[in-house]
C-alpha positions as CSV (number, residue, x, y, z in Angstrom):
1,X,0.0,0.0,0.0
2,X,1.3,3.3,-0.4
3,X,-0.2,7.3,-0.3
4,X,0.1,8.4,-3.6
5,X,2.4,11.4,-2.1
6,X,5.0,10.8,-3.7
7,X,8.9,11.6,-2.1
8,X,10.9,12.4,-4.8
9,X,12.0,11.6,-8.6
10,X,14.9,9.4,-9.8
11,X,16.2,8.5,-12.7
12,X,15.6,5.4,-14.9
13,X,19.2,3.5,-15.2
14,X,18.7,0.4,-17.2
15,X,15.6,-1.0,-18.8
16,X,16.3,-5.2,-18.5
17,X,16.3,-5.7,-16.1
18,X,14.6,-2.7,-14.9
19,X,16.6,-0.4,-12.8
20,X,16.3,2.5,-11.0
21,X,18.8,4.8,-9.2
22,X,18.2,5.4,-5.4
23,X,20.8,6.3,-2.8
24,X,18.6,5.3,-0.2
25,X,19.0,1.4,1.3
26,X,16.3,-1.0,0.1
27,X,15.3,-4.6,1.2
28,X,15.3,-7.1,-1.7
29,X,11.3,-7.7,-1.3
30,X,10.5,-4.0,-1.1
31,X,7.2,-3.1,-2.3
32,X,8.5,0.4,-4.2
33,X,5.9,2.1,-6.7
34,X,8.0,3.4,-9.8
35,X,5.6,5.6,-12.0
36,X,2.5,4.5,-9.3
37,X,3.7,1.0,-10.7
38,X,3.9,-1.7,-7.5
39,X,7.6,-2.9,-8.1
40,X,9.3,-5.4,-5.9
41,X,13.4,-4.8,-4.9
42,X,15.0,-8.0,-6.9
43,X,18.7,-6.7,-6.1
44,X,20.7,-2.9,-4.7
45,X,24.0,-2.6,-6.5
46,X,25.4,0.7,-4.4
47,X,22.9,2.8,-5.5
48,X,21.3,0.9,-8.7
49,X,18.1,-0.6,-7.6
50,X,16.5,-3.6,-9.8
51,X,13.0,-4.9,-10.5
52,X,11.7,-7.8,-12.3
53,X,9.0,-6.5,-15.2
54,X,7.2,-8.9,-16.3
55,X,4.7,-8.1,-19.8
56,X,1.4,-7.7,-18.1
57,X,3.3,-4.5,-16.7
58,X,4.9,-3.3,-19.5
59,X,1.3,-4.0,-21.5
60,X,-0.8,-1.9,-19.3
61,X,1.7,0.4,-18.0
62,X,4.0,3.4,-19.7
63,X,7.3,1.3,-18.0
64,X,8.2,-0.3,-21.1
65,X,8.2,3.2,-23.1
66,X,10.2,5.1,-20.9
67,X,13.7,6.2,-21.3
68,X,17.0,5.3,-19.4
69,X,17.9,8.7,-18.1
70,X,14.3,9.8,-17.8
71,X,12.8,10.1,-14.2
72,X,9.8,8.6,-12.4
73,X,7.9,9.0,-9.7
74,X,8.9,7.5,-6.3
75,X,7.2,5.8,-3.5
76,X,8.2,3.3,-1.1
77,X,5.5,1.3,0.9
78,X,3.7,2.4,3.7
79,X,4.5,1.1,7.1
80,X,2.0,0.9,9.9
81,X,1.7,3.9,11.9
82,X,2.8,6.2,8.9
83,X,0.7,9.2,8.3
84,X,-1.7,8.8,5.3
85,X,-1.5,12.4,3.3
86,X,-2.9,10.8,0.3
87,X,-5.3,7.8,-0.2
88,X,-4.7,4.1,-0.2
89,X,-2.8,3.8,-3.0
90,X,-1.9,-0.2,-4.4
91,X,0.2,0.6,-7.4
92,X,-1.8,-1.8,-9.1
93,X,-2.0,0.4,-12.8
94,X,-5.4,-0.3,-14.4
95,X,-4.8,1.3,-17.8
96,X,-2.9,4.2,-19.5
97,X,-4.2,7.7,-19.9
98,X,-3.6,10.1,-22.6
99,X,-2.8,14.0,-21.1
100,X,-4.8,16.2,-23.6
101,X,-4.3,19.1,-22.0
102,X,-1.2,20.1,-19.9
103,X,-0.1,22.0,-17.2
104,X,-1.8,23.1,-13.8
105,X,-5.2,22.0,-15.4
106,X,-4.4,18.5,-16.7
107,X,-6.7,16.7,-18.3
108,X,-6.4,13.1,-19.1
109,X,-8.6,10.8,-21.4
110,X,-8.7,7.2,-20.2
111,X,-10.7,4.2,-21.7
112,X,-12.9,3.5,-18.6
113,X,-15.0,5.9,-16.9
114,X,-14.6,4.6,-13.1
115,X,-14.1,8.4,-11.6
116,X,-16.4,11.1,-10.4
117,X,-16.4,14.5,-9.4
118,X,-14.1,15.0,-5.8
119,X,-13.4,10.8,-5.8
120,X,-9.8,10.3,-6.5
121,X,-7.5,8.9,-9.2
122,X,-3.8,8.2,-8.6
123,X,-1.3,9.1,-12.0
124,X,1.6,7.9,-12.2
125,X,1.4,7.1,-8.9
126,X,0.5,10.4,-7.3
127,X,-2.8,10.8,-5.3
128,X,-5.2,13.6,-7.1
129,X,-8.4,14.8,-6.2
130,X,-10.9,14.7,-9.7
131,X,-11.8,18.1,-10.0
132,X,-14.3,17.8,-13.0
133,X,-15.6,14.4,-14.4
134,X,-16.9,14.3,-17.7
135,X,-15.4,12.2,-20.6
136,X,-12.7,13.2,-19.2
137,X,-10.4,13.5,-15.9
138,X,-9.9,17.3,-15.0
139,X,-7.2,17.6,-12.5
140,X,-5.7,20.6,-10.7
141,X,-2.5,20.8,-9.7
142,X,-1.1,22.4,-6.9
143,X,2.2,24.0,-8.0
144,X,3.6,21.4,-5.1
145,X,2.5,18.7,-7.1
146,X,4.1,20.5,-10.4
147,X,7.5,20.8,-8.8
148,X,8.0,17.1,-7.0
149,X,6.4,15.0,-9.3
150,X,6.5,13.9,-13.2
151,X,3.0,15.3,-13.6
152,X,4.6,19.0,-13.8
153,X,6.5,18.1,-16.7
154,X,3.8,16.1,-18.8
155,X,3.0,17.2,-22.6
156,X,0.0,16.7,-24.9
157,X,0.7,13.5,-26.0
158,X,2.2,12.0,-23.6
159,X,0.9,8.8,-21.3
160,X,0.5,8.5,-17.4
161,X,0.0,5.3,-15.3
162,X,-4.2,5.2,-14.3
163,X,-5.2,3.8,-11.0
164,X,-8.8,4.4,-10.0
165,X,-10.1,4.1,-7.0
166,X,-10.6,0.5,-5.8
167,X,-14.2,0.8,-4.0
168,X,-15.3,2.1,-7.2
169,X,-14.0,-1.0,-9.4
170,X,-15.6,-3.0,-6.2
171,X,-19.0,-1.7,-6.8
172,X,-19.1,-2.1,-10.3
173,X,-17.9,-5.4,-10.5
174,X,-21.1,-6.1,-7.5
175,X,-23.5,-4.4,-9.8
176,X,-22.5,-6.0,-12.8
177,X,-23.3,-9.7,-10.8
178,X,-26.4,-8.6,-9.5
């Protein structure tokens, strides 16, 4: 589980195996979202940390398309008894989203529709309040947000990681079996 407020940005060092550079100590185990992506530590070289990525990741995520050099997002699990700024985040990406417009007002077209108006949506990993739900996700970003995450320097174009919110997907998927 982790917040979706996420601690810094590091840099993308290798691409297989996956690899991302940390100076921080890790346990081989270590639940880390990369991108909002739920990674698990397979090795730390000094300061080179490796994931396994196996193709259902790289199919429904943007890890696969990114760039060594280029940084993402990053969270490391929460622990019991840390404070919860965000929501309960699983890094479990559902789909990609395409940013249509950028900036302070992002908005982001994605291929399902499980959001609503002041319910939440993590991208690439980073907990966001839906400020307008239409066909589209309407975000606004704090210029916080802009400045410690990946989401400040998103273009048209350009993909994010989509994680809806989980009690949402839960009462569809109740609906739907009724």
């Amino acid at each position: 589980m982790f917040s979706g407020i996420v601690t810094k940005m590091v840099p993308v060092v290798q691409k297989d195996p996956f690899a991302i550079r940390s100076e921080e100590p890790v346990e081989v185990g270590e639940s880390i979202a990369i991108g909002g992506v739920c990674l698990t530590v397979t090795k730390q070289d000094g300061d080179v940390v490796f994931f396994d990525v196996v193709q259902e990741t790289l199919d429904r995520t943007t890890l696969g398309a990114l760039c060594v050099g280029e940084s993402v997002n990053y969270e490391r699990s929460l622990r019991y008894g840390d404070r919860v700024g965000g929501h309960m985040v699983t890094g479990h990406v559902y789909c990609r989203g395409l940013v249509v417009e950028a900036g302070p007002a992002l908005v982001i077209e994605v291929p399902h529709r499980f959001f609503y108006e002041k319910g939440w949506i993590a991208l690439d990993g980073v907990s966001l309040t839906v400020a307008k739900a239409d066909q589209y996700v309407h975000i606004a970003l704090i210029p916080e947000t802009m400045r410690k995450t990946s989401l400040g320097a998103k273009t048209i174009g350009q993909w994010v990681n989509v994680e809806y919110d989980g009690m949402v997907l839960a009462i569809k998927k109740v609906l739907e079996d009724v």
